[in-house]
MIDO-881739 format. One record per residue: residue number from 1; z, y, x of N, C-alpha, C, CB in turn. Coordinates in steps of 0.02 Angstrom, whole numbers, plus 32768, in hexadecimal, padded with zeros to 4 digits. Last residue first. Glycine has a CB too. Example, Ala and Ser with C-alpha at 12.3 -4.5 7.8 and 13.67 -1.06 7.14 Angstrom:
# residues 2
     k   n.up   n.north   n.east   ca.up   ca.north   ca.east   c.up   c.north   c.east   cb.up   cb.north   cb.east
     2   8162      7F90     8282    8165       7FCB      82AC   818A      8002     8285    811E       7FE2      82C0
     1   8186      7EE4     8294    8186       7F1F      8267   8186      7F5B     8294    81C4       7F20      8235
END
This chain:
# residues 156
     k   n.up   n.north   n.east   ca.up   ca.north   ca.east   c.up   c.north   c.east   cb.up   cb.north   cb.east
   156   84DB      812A     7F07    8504       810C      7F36   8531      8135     7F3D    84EA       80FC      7F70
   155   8468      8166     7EE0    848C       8144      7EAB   84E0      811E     7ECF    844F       8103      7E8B
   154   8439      81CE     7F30    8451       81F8      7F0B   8482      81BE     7EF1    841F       8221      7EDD
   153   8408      817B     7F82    843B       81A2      7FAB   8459      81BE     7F71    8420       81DA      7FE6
   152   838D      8141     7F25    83CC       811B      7F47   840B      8140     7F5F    83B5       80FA      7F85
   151   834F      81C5     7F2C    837A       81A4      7EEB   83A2      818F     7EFD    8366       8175      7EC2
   150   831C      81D3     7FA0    8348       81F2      7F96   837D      81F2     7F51    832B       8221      7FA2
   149   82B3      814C     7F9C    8307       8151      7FC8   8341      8191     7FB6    82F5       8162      8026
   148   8270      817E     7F44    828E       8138      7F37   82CD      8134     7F57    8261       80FD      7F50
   147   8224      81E9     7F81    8248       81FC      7F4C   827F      81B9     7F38    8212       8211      7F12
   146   81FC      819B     7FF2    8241       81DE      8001   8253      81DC     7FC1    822E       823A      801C
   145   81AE      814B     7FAD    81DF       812F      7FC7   8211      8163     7FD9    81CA       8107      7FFA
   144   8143      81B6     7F7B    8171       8183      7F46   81A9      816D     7F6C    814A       813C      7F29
   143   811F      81E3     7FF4    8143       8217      7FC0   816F      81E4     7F94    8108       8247      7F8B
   142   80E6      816F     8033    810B       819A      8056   814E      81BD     8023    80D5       81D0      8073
   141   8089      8159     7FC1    80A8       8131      7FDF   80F5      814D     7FFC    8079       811D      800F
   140   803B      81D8     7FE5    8056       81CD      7F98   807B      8174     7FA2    8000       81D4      7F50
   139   8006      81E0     804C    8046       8214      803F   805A      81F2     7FFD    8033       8272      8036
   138   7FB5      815D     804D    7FF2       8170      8090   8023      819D     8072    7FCF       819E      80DB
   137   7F47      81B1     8005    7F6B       8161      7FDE   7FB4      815E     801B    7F1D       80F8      7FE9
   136   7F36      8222     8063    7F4C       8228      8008   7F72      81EB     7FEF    7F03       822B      7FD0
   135   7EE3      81E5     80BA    7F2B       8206      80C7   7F62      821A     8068    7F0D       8268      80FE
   134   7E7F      81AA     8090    7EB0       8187      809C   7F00      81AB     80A2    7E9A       8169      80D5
   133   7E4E      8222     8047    7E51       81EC      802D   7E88      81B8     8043    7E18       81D8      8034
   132   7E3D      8256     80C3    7E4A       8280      8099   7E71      8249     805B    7E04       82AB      8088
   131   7DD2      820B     8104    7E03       8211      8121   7E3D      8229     80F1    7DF5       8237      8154
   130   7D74      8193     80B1    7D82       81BF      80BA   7DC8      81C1     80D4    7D71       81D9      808E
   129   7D64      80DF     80D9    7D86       810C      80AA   7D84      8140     80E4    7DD5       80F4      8085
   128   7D3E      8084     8141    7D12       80BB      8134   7D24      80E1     8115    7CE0       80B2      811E
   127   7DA4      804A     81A9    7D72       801F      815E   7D43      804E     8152    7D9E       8010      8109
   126   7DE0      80A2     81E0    7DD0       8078      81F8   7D79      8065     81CB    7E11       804A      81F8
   125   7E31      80DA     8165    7DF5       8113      8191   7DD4      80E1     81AE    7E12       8151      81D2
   124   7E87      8071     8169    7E45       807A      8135   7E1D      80AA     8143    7E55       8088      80EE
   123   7EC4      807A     81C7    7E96       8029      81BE   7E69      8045     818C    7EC7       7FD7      819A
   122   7F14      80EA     81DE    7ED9       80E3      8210   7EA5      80A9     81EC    7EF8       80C8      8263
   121   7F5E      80CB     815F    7F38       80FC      8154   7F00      8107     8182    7F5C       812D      8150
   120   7FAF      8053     8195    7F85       8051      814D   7F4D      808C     815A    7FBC       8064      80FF
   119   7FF5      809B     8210    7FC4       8066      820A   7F7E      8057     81C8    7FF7       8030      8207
   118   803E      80FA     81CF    8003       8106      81E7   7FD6      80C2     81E7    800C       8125      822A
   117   8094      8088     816C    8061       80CA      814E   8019      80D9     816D    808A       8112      8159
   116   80C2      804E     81CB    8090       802B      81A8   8065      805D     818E    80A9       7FFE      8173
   115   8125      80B2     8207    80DB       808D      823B   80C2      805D     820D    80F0       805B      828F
   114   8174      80C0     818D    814D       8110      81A4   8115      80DD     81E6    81A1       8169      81D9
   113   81AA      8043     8187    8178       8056      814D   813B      80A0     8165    81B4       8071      8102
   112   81FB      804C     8205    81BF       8020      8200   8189      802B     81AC    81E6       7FC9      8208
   111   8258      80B1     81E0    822F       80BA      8222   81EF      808C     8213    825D       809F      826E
   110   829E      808F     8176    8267       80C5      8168   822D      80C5     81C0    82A0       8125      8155
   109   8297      7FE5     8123    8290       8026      8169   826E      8052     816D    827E       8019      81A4
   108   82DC      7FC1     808C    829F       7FC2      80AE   82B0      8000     80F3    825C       7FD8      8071
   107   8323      7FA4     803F    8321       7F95      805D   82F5      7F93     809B    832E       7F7E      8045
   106   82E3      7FE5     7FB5    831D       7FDF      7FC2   8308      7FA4     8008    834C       7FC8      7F79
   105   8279      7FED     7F81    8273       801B      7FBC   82B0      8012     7FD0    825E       8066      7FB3
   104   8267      7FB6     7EFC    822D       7F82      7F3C   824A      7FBD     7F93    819B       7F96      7F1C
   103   82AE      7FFF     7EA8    82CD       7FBA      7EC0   82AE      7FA8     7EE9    82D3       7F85      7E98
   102   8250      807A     7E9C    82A1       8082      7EB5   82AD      8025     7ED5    82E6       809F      7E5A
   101   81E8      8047     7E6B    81F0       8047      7EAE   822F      8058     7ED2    81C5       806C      7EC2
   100   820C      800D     7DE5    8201       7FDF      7E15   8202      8002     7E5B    81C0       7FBC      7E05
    99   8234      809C     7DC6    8274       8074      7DBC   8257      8037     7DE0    8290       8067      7D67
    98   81B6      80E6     7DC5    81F4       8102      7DE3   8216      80BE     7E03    8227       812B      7DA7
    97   816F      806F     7D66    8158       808C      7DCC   81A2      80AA     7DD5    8104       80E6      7DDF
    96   81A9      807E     7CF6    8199       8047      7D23   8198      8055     7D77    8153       8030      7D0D
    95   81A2      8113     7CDE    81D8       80F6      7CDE   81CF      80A5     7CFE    81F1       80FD      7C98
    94   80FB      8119     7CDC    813A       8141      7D0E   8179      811A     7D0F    8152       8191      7CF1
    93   8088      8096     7CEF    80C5       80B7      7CBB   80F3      80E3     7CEB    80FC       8075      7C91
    92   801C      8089     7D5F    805A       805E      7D38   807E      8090     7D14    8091       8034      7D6B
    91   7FAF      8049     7DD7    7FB0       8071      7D9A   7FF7      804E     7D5A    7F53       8069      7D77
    90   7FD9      8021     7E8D    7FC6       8007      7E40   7FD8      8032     7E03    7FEA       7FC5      7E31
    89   800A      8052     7EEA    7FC5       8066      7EE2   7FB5      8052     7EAC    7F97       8052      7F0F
    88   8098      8042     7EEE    8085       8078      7EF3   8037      8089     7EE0    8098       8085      7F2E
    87   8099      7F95     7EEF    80A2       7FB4      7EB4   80A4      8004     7EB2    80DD       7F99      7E9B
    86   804C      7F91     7F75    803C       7F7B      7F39   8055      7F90     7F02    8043       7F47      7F37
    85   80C0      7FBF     7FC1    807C       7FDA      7FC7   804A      7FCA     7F78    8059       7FB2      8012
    84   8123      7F70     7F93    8136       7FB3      7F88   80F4      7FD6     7F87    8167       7FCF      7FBD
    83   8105      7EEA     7FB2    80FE       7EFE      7F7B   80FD      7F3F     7F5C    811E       7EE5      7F68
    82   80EA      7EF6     804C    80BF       7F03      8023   80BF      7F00     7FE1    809B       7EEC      8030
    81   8183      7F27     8068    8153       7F57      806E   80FF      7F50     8049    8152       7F5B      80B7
    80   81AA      7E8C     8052    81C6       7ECF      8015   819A      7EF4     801E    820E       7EFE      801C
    79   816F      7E4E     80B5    816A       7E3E      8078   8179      7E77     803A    8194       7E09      8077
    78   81AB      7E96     8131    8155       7E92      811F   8147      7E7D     80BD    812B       7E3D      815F
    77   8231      7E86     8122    8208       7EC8      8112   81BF      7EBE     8107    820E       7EFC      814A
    76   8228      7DF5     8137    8234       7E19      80F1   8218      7E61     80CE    8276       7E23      80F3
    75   81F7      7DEF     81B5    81DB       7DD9      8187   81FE      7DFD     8141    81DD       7D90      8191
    74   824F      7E46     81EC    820D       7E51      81FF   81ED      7E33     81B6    81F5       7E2A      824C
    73   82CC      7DE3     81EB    82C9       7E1C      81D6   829E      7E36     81C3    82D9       7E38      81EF
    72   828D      7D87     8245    829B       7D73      8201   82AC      7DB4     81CF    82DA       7D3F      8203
    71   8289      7DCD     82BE    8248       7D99      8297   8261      7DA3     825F    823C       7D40      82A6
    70   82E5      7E04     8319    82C2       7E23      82EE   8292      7E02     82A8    829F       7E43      831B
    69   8301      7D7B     836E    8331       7D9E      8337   8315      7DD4     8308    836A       7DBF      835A
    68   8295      7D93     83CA    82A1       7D5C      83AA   82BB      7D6D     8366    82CC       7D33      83CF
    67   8249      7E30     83D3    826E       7E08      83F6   8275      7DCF     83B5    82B6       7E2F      8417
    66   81AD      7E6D     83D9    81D8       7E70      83C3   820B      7E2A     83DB    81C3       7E7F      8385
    65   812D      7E80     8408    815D       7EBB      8404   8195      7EAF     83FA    8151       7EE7      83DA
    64   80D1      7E39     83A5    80DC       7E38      83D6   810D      7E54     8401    80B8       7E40      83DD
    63   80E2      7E85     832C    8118       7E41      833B   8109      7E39     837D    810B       7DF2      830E
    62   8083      7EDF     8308    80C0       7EE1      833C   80FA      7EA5     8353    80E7       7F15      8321
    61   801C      7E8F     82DE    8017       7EC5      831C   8059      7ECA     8342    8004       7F14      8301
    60   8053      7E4D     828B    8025       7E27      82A9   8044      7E54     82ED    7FCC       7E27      828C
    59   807A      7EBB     822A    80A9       7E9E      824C   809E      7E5C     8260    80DD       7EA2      822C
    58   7FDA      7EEC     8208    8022       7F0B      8221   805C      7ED7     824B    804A       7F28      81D9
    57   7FAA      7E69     81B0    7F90       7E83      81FD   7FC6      7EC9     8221    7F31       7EA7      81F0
    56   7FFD      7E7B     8148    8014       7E36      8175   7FFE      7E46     81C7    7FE3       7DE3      8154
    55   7FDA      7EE7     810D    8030       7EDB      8130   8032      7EB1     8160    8069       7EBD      8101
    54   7F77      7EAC     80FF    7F63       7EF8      811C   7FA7      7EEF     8145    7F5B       7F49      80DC
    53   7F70      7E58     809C    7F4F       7E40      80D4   7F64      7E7E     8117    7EF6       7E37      80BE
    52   7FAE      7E97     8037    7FC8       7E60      8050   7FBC      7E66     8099    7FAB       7E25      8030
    51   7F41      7EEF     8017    7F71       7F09      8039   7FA0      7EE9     8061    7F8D       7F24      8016
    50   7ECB      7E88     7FE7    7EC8       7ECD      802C   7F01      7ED5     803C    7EAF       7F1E      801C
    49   7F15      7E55     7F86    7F10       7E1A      7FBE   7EF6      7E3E     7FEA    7EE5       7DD7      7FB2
    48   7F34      7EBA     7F31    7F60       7EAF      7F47   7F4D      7E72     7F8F    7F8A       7EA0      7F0B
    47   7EA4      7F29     7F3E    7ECF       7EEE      7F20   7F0A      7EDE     7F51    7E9F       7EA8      7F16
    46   7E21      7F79     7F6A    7E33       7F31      7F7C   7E4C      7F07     7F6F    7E43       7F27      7F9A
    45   7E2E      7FEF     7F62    7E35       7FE7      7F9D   7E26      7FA2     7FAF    7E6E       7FFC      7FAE
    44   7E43      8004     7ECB    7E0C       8011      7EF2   7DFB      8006     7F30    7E04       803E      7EF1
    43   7EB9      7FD4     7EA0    7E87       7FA4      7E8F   7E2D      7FC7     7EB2    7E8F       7F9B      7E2B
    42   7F06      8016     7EC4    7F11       7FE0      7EDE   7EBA      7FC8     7EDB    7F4F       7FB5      7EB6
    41   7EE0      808B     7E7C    7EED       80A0      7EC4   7ED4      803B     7ED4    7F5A       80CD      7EDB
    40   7EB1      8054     7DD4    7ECE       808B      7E03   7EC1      8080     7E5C    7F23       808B      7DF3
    39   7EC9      7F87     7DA8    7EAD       7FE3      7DB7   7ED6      8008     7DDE    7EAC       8017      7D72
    38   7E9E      7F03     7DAE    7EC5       7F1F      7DCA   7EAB      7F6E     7DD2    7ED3       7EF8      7E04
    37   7E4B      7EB4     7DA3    7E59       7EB5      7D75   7E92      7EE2     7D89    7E5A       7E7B      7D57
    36   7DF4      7E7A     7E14    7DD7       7EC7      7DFA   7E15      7EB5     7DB9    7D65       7ED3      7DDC
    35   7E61      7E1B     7E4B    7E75       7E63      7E5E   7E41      7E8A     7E3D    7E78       7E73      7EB0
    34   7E39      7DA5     7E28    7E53       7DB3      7E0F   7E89      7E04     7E0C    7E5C       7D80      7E14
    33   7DC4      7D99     7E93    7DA7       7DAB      7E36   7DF9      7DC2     7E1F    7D80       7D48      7DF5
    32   7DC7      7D8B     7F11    7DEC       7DC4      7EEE   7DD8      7DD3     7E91    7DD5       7E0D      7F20
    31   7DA0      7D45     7F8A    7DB6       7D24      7F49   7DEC      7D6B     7F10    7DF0       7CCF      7F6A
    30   7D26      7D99     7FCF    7D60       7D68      7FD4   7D5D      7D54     7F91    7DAB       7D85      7FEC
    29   7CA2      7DC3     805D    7CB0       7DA5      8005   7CF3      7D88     8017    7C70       7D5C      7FDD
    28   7CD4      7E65     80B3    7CCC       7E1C      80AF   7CCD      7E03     806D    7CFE       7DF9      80D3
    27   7CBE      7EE3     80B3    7C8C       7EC8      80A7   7C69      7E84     80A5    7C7A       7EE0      80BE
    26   7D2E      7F36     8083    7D26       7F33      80BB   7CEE      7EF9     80D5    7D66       7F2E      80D1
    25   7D0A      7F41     7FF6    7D09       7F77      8013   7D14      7F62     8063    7D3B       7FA7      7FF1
    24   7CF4      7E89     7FBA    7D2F       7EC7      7FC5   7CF4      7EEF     8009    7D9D       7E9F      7FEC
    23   7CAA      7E3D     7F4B    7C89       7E5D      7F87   7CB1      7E8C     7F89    7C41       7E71      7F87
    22   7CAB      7E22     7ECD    7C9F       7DE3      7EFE   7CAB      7DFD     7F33    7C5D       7DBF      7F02
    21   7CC5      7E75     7E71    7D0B       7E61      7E7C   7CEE      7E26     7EB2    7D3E       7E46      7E2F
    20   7C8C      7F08     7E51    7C7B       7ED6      7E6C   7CB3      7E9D     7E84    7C57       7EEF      7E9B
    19   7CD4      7F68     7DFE    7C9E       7F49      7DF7   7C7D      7F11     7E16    7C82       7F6D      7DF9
    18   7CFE      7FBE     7E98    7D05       7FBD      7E58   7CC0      7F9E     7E43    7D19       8003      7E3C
    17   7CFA      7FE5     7F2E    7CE6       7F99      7F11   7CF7      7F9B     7EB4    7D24       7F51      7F42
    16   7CCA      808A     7F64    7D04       804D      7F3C   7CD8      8018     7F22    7D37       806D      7EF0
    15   7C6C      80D0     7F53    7C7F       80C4      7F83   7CC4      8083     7F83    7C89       8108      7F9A
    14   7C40      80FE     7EEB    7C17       80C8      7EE3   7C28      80B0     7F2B    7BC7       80D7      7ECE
    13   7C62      81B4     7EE7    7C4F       8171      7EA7   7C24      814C     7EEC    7C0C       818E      7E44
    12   7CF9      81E6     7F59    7CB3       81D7      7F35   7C93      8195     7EF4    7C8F       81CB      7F73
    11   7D9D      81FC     7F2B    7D71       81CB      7F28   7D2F      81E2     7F1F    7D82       819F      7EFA
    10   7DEF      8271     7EE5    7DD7       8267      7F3D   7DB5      822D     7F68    7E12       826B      7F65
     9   7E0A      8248     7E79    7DD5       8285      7E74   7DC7      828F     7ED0    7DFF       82DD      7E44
     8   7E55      81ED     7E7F    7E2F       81D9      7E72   7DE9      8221     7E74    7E49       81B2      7E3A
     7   7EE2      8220     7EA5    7E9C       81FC      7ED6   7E69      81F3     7EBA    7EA1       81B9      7EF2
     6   7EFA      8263     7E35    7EF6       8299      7E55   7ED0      825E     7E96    7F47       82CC      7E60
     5   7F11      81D5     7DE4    7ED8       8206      7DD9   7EDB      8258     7E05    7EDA       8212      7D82
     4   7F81      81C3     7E21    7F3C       8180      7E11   7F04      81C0     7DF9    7F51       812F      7DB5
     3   7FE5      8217     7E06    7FCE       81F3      7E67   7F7B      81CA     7E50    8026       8191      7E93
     2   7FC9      8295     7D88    7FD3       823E      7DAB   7FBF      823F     7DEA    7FA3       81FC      7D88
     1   7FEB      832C     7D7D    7FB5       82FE      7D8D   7FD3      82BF     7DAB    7F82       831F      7DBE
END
């Protein structure tokens, strides 16, 4: 069973913004016409300008936290982590997904990807997504990137 279709049977009908591309699931109008074009996981939550936004409010939170010299670093990971989030929830060819998320996980912290995870997964219990739901899109994140890193260890 696919990651895109083993969530999708843990989705109620009509709880997702599917179909409506004016009006994202967290109940502000944005500019997302160009995210209903976007299926699977990603494209139910919101799109890539949800997840964007999701990373950016993460390392909002903790930058505070954080010393001078950390910044620039911070920023990269924020940048890679939301492509990695993004290209985990988006519906894609196995050999694509494997081989893009192997390359989006290279570099990435496991300490700070494992406090976005939760983060991600409290924001959308937050939002109203089911719990079950969120924790599912978190493990299948989670799982791709162990499986991504333990490649790495294997190719090195």
């Amino acid at each position: 069973m696919s990651q895109v279709s083993s969530a999708h049977a843990l989705s109620p009908v009509g709880l997702y913004p599917l179909g409506n591309p004016t009006r994202c699931h967290h109940g502000h109008v944005c500019e997302c016409a160009p995210e209903a074009a976007e299926s699977g996981l990603l494209g139910m939550i919101g799109g890539r300008v949800f997840v964007t936004q999701l990373v950016t409010d993460f390392y909002q939170a903790i930058g505070q936290f954080m010393v001078t010299e950390d910044i620039a670093d911070h920023q990269k990971q924020q940048s890679r982590q939301a492509q990695f989030l993004c290209h985990v929830l988006a519906e894609q060819a196995e050999p694509v997904y494997s081989s893009r998320a192997h390359f989006l996980a290279q570099g990435l912290s496991p300490a700070l990807f494992a406090a976005l995870l939760e983060y991600f997964e409290g924001h959308l219990v937050e939002l109203g997504y089911p719990t079950t739901f969120s924790a599912q899109l978190a493990r299948t994140a989670g799982d791709l990137y162990t499986r991504s890193g333990a490649q790495r260890a294997v190719a090195v």
